[in-house]
N, C-alpha and C positions, 0 to 999 in steps of 0.2 A: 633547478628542476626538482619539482617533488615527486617523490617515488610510494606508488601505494600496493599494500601487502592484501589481497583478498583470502579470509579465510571459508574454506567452500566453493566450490568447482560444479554443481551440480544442479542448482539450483537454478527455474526456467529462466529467469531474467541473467543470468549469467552470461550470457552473450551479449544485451542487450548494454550490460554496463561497461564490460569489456571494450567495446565498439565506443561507447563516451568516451569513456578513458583515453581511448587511440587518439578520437579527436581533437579532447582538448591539448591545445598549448599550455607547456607550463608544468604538466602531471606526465606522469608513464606507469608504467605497468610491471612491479619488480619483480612483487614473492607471491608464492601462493600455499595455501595449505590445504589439506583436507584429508581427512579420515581411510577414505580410499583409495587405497595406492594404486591401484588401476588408470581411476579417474584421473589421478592430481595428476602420473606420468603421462599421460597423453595430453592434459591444460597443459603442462610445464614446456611438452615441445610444440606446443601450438601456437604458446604466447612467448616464444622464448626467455621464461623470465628459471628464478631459483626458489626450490622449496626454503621455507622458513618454521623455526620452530616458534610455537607459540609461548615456549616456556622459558626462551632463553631473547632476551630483549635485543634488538638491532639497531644502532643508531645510523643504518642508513633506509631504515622506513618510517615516513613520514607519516602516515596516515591510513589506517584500517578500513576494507570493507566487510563487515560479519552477515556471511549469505548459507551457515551451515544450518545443520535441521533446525528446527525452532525449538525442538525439546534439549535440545543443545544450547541454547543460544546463553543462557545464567552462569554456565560453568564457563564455555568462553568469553563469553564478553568481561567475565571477573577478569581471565588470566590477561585479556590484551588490555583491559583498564589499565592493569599496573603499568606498560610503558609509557602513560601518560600519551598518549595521541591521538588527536581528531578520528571520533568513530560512527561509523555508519552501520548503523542494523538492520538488516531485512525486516519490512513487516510480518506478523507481528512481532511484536516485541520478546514475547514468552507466551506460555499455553494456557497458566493460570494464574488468579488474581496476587496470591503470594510471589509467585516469579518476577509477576511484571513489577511488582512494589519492591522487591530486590533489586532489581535492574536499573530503577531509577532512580534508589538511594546512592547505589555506585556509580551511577554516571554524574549524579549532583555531589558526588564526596571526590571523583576524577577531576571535577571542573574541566573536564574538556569541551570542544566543542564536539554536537552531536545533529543527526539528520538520521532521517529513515525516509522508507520509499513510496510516501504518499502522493506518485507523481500525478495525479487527475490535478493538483493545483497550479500544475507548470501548462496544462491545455491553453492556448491562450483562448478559446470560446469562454471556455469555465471562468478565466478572468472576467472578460468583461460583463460573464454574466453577474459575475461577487460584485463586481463596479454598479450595475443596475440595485443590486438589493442591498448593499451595504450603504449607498447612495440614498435609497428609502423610492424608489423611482416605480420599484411592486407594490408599493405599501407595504401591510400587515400581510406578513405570511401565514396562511391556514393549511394547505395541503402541498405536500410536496413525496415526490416519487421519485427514485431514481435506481435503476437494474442497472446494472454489470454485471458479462454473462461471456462466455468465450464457446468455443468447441472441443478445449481441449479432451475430454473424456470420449465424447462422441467421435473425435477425430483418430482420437486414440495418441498423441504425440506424447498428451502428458502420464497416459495411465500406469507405465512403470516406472514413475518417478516417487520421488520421496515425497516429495509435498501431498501427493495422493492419498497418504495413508497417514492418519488422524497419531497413529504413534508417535510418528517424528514431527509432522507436522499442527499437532496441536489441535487442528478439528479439520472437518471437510471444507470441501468446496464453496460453501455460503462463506462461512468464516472468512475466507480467505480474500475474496473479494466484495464480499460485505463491507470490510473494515474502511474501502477506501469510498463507498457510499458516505457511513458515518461520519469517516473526515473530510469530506467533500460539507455535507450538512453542516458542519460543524465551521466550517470555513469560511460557509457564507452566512454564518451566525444562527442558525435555526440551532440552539442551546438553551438548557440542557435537553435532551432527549432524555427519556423514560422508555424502558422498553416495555412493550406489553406482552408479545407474546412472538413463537417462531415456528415456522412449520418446513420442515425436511422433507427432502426424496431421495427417492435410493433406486438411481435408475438403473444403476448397470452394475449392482450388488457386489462394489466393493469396499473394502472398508471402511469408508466413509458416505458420508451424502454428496450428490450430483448438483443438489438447488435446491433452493430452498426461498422463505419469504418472512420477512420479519416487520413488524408493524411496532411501530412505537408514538408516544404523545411529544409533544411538545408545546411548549408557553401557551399557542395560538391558536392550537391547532393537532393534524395527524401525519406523522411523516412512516412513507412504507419504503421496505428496500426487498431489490430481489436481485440475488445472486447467484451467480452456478458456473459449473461450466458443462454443462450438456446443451446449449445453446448449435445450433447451426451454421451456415455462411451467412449473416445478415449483422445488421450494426449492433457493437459490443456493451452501448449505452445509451439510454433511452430516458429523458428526464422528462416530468411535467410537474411544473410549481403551480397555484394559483394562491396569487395575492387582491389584495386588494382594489390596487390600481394596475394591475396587469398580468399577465400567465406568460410561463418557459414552457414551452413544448418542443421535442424531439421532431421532427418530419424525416424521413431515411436518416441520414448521418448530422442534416441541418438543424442544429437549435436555434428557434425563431420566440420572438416575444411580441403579444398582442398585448395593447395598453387598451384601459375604458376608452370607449367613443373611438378607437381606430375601429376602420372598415375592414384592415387587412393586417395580415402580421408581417414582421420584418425580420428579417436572418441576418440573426449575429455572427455564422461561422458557422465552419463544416469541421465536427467534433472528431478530431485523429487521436484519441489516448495514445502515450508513448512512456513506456518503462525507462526508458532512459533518459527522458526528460526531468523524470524525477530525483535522479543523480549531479544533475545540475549544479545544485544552490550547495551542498557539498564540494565539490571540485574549485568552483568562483570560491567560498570561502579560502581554500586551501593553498591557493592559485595567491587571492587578494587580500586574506583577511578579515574580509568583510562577512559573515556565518547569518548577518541579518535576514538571508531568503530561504532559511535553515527551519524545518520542523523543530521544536524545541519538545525536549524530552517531555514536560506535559500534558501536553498538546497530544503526546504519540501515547500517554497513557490514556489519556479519557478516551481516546477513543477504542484501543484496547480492551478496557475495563467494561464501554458499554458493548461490546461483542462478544463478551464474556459473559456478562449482565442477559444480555439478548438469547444468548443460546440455553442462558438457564430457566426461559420463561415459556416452562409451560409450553417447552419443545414436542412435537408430536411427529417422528418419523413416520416416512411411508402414507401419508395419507393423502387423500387430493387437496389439490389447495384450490 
């Protein structure tokens, strides 16, 4: 049985990973840590597991998951490097371009295995759409679009939360679910992206942006992304590709693809995102060994860097878009 230590209790997807963990065979749920002693006490008898220090190494944990603020994440992730064990970081990686290039010095000088929680690539719709365009079955991709978008702000669940506020968390609301735009693009090969430019709102004047919209080039073409969470009760993801030989479009929750000369489009699947599917290919490593279904530290920088890249382009808060 392998035993894994989360540090961070507070963070939205915290339950979402918690709830895998239970499920899988194989893993449990030992330690936990986190800054708030409030918080940790009330995780501690909810999961009934044991607090752990980060400072002082455990040889009955197996494996980390790092879900503390993000402007946190450089200072932690050094000290749980050093136990030398399989680590998991919450996206993003860090807040800026120097952080994140620290982060993935120490995770390539740890040689451990590593994953973060770019779960849009575990959707199995999103597979078989990577299967269509990695396949070449679109052709030449030119325009590609894809928003993610929740209610949290508007709904109000997430607005006294940490992630809310750009201090700890690094940037607002586009940021945050931008990034899994970019490595979704980036997934099903539309690289490199270029960013050109981004535009913010500041719906509910806290301190950060609510949504936002970021346009960038690529090889063939223009790819746009648009994130937030001031979105409503309606579907959280909404893509339109057009290639050459065929177009991905959204219909309610269905992504369907129309080829040249079809008369009609055909549905690949009804798009359910799930946070915890993204912890997945983690756990199977850890479980089997096997880390091959694993984001690799790279991978979690470029697309970091271009969200980084993105927001410095000729940002213009508050404006209409």
């Amino acid at each position: 049985m392998k035993s894994i230590a989360i540090m961070g209790c507070r963070h939205p997807h915290w339950s979402d990973y918690v709830a895998r963990i239970l499920a899988t065979p194989g893993v449990r749920l030992s330690h936990l840590h986190d800054r708030d002693g409030e918080a940790l006490a009330d995780a501690l008898k909810d999961t009934a597991t044991i607090r752990f220090d980060p400072a002082q190494p455990n040889e009955g944990i197996s494996a980390f998951l790092l879900m503390s603020e993000t402007s946190l994440h450089v200072a932690d992730a050094l000290c749980l490097l050093g136990w030398r064990r399989p680590l998991f970081i919450e996206k993003p990686l860090a807040a800026s371009r120097h952080e994140v290039r620290t982060l993935a010095q120490a995770i390539h000088a740890a040689e451990v295995p590593f994953h973060t929680g770019f779960f849009l690539r575990r959707e199995p719709t999103l597979c078989r759409a990577r299967q269509l365009i990695v396949g070449g079955q679109l052709g030449t991709l030119h325009y590609v679009r894809v928003r993610f978008s929740h209610g949290g702000m508007r709904s109000g669940w997430l607005r006294d939360s940490w992630v809310a506020d750009p201090h700890f968390a690094g940037h607002g609301a586009f940021g945050d679910l931008a990034i899994h735009c970019i490595d979704l693009m980036h997934w099903w090969g539309i690289a490199p992206l270029e960013p050109e430019r981004a535009a913010l709102c500041h719906i509910f004047k806290g301190p950060g942006d609510d949504s936002g919209v970021g346009w960038l080039n690529h090889p063939n073409g223009v790819a746009i992304v648009e994130a937030g969470w001031a979105a409503g009760d309606w579907p959280m993801l909404d893509i339109e590709l057009h290639g050459s030989l065929g177009a991905l479009r959204t219909r309610d929750r269905d992504l369907e693809v129309h080829f040249n000369n079809a008369r009609h489009s055909e549905k690949l699947g009804t798009l359910k995102p799930d946070a915890g599917e993204g912890l997945k290919p983690f756990l199977h490593g850890l479980v089997s060994g096997d880390w091959s279904e694993c984001v690799d530290i790279d991978q979690a920088v470029r697309a970091n860097q271009v969200i980084l890249d993105l927001l410095d382009a000729d940002v213009t808060p508050s404006q209409p878009l």
